[in-house]
C-alpha positions as CSV (number, residue, x, y, z in Angstrom):
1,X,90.1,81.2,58.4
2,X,93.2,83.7,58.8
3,X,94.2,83.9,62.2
4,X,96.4,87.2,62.9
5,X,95.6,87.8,66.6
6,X,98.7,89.8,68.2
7,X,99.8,87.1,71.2
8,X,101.6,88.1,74.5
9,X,103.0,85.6,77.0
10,X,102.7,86.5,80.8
11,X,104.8,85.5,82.8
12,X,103.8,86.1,86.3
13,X,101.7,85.0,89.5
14,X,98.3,84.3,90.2
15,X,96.0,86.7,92.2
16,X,93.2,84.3,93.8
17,X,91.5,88.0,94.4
18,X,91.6,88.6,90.2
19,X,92.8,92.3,90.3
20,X,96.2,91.9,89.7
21,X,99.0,89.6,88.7
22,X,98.0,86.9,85.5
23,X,94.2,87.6,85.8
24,X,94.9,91.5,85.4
25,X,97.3,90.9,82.2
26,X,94.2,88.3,80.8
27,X,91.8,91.0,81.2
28,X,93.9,93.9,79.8
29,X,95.0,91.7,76.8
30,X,91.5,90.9,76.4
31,X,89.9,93.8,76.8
32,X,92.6,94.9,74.3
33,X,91.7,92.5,71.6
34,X,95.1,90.7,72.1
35,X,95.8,86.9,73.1
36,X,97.0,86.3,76.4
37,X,99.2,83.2,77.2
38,X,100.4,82.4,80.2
39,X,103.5,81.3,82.3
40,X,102.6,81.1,86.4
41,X,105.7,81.6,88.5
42,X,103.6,81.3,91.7
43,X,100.0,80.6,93.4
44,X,99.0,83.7,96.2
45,X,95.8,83.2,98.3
46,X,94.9,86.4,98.2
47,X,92.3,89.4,98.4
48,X,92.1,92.9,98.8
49,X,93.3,93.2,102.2
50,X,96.0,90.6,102.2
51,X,98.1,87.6,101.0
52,X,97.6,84.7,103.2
53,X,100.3,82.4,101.2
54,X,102.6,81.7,98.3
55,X,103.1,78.6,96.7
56,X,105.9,78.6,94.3
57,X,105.7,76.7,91.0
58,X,108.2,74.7,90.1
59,X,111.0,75.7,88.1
60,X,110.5,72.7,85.7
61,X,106.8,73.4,85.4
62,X,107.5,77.0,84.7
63,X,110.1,76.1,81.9
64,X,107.5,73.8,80.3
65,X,105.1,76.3,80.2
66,X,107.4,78.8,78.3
67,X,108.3,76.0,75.9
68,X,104.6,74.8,75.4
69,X,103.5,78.4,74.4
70,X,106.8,79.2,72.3
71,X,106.4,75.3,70.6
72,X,102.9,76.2,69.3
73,X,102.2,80.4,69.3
74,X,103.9,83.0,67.1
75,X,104.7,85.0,70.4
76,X,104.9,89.0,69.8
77,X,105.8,90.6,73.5
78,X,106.4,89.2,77.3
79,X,105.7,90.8,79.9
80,X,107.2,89.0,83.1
81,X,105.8,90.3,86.6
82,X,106.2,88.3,89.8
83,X,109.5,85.8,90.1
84,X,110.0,85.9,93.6
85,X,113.2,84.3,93.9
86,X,116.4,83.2,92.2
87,X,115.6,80.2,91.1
88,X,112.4,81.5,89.6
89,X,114.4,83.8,88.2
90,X,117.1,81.3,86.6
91,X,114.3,78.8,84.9
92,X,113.0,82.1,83.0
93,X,115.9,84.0,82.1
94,X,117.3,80.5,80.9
95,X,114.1,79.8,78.7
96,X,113.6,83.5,77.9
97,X,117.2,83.8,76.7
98,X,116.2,81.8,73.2
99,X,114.0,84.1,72.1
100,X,115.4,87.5,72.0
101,X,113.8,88.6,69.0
102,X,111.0,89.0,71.1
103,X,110.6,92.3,73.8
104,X,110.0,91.6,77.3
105,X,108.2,94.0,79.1
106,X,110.0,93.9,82.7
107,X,107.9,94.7,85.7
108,X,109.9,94.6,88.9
109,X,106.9,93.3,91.2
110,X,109.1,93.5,94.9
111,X,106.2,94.3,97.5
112,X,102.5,93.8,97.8
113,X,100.2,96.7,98.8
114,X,99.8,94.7,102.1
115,X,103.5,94.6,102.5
116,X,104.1,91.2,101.6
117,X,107.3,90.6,99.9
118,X,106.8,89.5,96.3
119,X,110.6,89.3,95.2
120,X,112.4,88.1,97.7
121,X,115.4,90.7,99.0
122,X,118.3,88.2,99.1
123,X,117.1,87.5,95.0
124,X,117.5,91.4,94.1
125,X,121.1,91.4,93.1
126,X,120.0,88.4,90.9
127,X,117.6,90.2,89.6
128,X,119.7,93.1,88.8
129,X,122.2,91.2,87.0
130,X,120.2,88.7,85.1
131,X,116.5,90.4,84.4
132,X,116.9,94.3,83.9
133,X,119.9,93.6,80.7
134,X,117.6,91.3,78.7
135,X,114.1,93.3,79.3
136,X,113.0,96.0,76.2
137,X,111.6,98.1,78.8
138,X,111.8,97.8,83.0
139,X,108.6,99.7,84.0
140,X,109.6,100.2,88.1
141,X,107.7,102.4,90.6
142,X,109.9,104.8,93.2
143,X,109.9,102.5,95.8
144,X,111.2,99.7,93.3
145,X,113.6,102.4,91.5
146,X,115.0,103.3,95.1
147,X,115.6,99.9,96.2
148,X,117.5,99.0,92.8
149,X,119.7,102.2,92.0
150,X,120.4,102.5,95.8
151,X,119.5,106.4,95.5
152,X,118.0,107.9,99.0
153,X,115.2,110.2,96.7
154,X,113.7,110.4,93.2
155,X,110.9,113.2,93.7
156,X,113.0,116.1,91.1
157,X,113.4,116.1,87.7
158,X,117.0,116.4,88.0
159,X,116.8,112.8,90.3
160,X,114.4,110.9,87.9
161,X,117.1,111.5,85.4
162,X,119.9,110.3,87.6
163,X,117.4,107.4,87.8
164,X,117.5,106.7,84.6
165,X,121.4,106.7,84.1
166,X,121.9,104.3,86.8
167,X,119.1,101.8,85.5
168,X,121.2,102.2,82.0
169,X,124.5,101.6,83.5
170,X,122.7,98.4,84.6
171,X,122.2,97.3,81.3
172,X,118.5,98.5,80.8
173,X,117.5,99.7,77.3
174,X,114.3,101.8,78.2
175,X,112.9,102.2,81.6
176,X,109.4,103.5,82.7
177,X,109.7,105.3,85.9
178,X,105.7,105.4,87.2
179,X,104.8,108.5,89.2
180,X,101.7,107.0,91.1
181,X,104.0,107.6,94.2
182,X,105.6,111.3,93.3
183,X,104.1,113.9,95.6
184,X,102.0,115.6,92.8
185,X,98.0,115.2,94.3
186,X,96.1,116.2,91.1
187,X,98.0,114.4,88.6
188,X,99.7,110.9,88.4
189,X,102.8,111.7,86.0
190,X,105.1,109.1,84.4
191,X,108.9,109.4,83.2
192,X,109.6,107.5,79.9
193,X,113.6,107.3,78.8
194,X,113.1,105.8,75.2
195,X,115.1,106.9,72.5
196,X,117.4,108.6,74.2
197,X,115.1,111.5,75.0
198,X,112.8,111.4,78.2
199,X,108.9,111.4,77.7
200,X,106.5,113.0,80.5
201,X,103.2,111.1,80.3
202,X,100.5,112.6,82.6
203,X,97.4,111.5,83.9
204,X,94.6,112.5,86.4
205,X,95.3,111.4,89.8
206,X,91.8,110.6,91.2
207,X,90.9,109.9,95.1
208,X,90.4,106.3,95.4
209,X,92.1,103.2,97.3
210,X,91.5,101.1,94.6
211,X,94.6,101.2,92.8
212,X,95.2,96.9,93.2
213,X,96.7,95.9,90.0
214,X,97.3,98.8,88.2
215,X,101.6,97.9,88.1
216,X,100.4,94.8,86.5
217,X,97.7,96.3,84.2
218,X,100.0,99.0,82.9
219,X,102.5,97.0,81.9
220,X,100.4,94.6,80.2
221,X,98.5,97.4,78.4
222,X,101.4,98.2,77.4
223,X,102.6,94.6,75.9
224,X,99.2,94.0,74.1
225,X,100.2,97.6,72.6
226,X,103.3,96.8,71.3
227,X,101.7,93.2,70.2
228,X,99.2,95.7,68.3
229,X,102.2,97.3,66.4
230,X,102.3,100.5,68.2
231,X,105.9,102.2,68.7
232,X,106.7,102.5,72.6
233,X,105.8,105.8,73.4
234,X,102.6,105.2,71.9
235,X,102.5,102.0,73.8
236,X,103.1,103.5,77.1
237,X,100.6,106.8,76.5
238,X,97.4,104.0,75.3
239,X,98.2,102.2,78.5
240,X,98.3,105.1,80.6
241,X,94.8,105.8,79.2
242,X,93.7,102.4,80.1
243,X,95.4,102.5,83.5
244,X,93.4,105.9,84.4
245,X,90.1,105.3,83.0
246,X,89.8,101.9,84.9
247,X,91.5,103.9,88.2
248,X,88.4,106.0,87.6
249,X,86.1,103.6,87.1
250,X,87.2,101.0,89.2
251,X,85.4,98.8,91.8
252,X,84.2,99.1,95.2
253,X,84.6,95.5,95.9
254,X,86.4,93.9,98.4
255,X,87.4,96.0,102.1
256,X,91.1,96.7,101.1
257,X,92.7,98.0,97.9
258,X,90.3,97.3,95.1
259,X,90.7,96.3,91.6
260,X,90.8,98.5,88.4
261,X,87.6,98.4,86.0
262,X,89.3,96.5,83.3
263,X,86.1,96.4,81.2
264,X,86.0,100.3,81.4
């Protein structure tokens, strides 16, 4: 039987809660009709209201998990969430670096909606140097845009497009700037730099606190999209979609932040 099932690799950390992190991108993918693989960079015990630990994986294990999926999966996008640290960081960019045929879909996962720290501030400047020039597209929100371009505000036009200049001057091919945090209170917009144009992607904002995972949702939708064969503005608008209807949709469960319907 032919087998031509799109495959993305995720590389990222587990959510013992299942609304964001490696069980977000399997559902997305899923839900998507892609294949999800996986790489786990760390174990959280966590729920909706808070992360209680972090466990880190090994940088060995992590690299043999790369290689295991690469040895025996035609791999068509990656997107990489949670690294935490340097040395995280290291063991994938090393492993990542022998495939760049293949885009990686960059999401800079820094803090937690509880305020934990998920990339650890003295590993930012790694981060900078080594992640954001070998990613397709770095998909940040404004508090992880702030805290990498060093800007004090990104609420204008005129200073999301200062964002994007300094994210290029850091080597960064196409950047996602997500608008969940932007003042607007009807509508959630998005700022695409792709092509060398900027793309305004728009979406209801609705009233709910269950927003956990939708960082992590968006840029997988977006990998399974570009796995699909869909050009990256397409990619990004489809996700958006997804993003919004399972905002809309999403779950009273839990009696913090709850998770996206991913089934929606």
């Amino acid at each position: 039987m032919k087998n031509d099932i799109p495959i993305v690799l995720c590389v990222a950390g587990s959510d013992s809660g299942g609304g964001a992190g490696i069980q977000a991108d399997i559902k997305t993918l899923t839900t998507l009709k892609v294949f999800a693989t996986t790489a786990i960079t760390c174990i959280t015990a966590q729920n909706t209201r808070e992360i209680l630990s972090i466990k880190k994986v090994s940088p060995k294990i992590i690299s043999d998990q790369i290689a295991a999926v690469f040895n025996d999966f035609h791999i068509s996008a990656i997107k990489v969430g949670m690294l935490y640290d340097a040395s995280i960081m290291r063991v994938v960019s090393e492993s990542l670096i022998k495939f760049p045929e293949v885009p990686i879909i960059l999401d800079p996962v820094m803090i937690s909606k509880s305020g934990n720290y998920l990339l650890k501030p003295d590993s930012i400047k790694f981060f900078i140097k080594n992640m954001i020039p070998k990613s397709y597209l770095i998909t940040p929100n404004i508090h992880e845009a702030l805290e990498i371009t060093k800007m004090e505000r990104i609420q204008s036009k005129v200073e999301i497009e200062k964002c994007f200049n300094k994210f290029l001057g850091l080597g960064a091919s196409n950047i996602l700037i997500k608008g969940g945090h932007l003042a607007n209170k009807k509508t959630s917009t998005d700022y695409l730099y792709f092509d060398k144009k900027v793309h305004t992607i728009s979406g209801t904002r609705y009233l709910t606190k269950n927003t956990h995972g939708t960082g992590c949702t968006l840029s997988a939708a977006i990998s399974g999209n570009i796995a699909l064969g869909m050009n990256l503005l397409k990619a990004t608008k489809k996700a958006k979609d997804f993003v919004n209807k399972g905002i809309k949709e999403s779950f009273n469960i839990g009696e913090g932040h709850g998770p996206l319907n991913h089934f929606s």
